[in-house]
Steps between C-alpha positions, in 0.01 A plus 500: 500500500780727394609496148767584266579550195861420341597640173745287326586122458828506529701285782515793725030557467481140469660429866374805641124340409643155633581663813262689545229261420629267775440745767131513410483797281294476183753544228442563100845533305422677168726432199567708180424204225168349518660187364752484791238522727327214332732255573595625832174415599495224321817321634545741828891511456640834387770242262644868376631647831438312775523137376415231741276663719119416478271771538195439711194485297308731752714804339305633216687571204416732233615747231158694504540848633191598626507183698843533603396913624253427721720490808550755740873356587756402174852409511681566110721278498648548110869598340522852527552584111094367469401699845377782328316310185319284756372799748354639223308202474345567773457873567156400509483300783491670900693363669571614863876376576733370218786349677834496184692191523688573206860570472693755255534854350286586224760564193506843378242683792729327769157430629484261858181265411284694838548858251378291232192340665445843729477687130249249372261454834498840703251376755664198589789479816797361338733265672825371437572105587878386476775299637659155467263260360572255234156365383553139506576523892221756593247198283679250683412674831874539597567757748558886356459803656407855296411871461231658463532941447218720494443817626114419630369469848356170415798354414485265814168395342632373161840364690327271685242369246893410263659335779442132535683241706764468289512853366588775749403835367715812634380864476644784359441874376786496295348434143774648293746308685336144508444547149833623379648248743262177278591661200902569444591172698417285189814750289683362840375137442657497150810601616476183773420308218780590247744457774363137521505469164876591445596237788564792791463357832297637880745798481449667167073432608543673841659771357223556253253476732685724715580792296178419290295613809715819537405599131103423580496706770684746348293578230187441737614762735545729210121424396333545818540195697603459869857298512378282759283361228735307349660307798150366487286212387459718154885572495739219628219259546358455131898613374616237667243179412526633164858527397516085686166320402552279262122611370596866487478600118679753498812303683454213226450793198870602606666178554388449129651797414809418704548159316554688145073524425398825325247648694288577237434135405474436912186694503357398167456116605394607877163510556499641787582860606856628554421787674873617572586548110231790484598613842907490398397780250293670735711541738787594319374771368347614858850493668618739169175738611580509848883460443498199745806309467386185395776219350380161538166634358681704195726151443172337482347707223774509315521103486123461394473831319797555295656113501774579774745172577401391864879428590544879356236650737657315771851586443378907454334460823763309681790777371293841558641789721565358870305669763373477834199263571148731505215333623240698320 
């Protein structure tokens, strides 16, 4: 029976193993605390991040990691500021394909987590899985298509042991682009957010998700990827379900922000990853490397990084230079 391993117990591993596990597949989620994993197995709901959804109790569930490495197949599914830490863990282990279902830009390196995971495990084929897929609904078995990049010949293989009935996988040998495309929507999705915070309405949303795309790309481009990437399931798709979910956390991290919160004390009582605050910094300082015009993204930074006003940004955004529309 085919088996994999998936590092991290977060809502995103957790319904990946749910999913997964339905289709047949022997599936072990691994988790960081040994306490956590303890009472996951003990109560088989992940109350944390994915409350509400009951874990079969044919998925084993561990925090040992020589248990958790013997696997040829693993999915790491954790934030990216812990991506590094927890490949170290396991530089030990052999495994043969490491699919990364983890979204960001490592702060500092402006490391994508498939440079991370390719620097800790240099025989392993490193994949890239991304797209629109909000964790309760993939659990729930509600319809969501995917991407999955890699530059192997055997990535037909691996795409067709992911997809299930209810989860269509897509290929792709655009790694830099899928991942840049998973990673800089969630600075988008806090924009969507603030702007629903502050009261705007469908136009002020569509035009963030509008121009927000043109700034992805841009910067993608710039970095390597194809364009065409980000009209995608990895581009529009995943920019789009996560700047309207109302489970998107980095949507709901902005509308706090947009009703007066400090972001700072947003993120201190979440448990749960924001991935677009670290990825607001990242990216702001990529677009001043690659001098990639980059406004919503620099209004962004500027609100969670040096205590902007939101109605400021907006106005400073709303009043700029006029010019004609660019696409990319």
């Amino acid at each position: 029976m085919e088996q994999i391993t998936i590092i991290g117990d977060g809502g995103w591993g957790t319904a990946l193993a749910i999913l997964l596990n339905k289709k047949g597949i022997k599936t072990l989620l691994w988790s960081y605390s040994p306490v956590y994993a303890e009472y996951l197995n003990k109560t088989r709901e992940n109350t944390k991040f994915l409350k509400g959804v009951k874990i079969p109790f044919d998925i084993e569930i561990t925090s040992d990691i020589e248990t958790a490495s013997c696997c040829n197949t693993v999915i790491f599914a954790v934030p990216c500021e812990y991506a590094g830490k927890i490949a170290e863990q396991f530089k030990n282990a052999s495994f043969k394909t490491i699919v990364s279902a983890t979204k960001g830009i490592e702060k500092k390196t402006f490391k994508r987590p498939s440079e991370i995971l390719s620097e800790n495990f240099t025989n392993s084929k490193i994949f890239v899985l991304s797209g629109p897929s909000i964790s309760s609904e993939v659990a729930s078995f509600f319809p969501a298509s995917v991407v999955l990049a890699g530059e192997s010949d055997t990535i037909s293989t691996l795409q067709a042991l992911l997809t299930a009935p209810t989860f269509r996988v897509y290929a792709s040998n655009d790694i830099i682009g899928v991942e840049l495309g998973g990673a800089l929507k969630n600075v988008i999705a806090i924009a969507a957010g603030i702007s629903d915070g502050l009261g705007f309405g469908a136009n002020a949303k569509a035009s963030i998700l509008t121009r927000g795309l043109v700034e992805i790309a841009r910067l993608g481009v710039k970095m390597g990827a194809r364009r065409e990437t980000f009209s995608g399931l990895s581009g529009i798709g995943d920019l789009a379900t996560t700047c309207i979910s109302p489970f998107s956390r980095n949507r709901t991290f902005g509308e706090e922000v947009g009703k007066g919160l400090k972001a700072e004390d947003i993120i201190k009582r979440t448990e749960m990853a924001i991935e677009g605050v670290g990825t607001a910094k990242s990216a702001y300082e990529l677009s001043l490397k690659y001098q990639v015009d980059m406004p919503i993204t620099s209004q962004i930074y500027k609100i969670i990084y040096e205590g902007k006003n939101p109605r400021k940004a907006v106005s400073d955004l709303m009043t700029r230079e006029l010019k004609k529309e660019d696409y990319f």
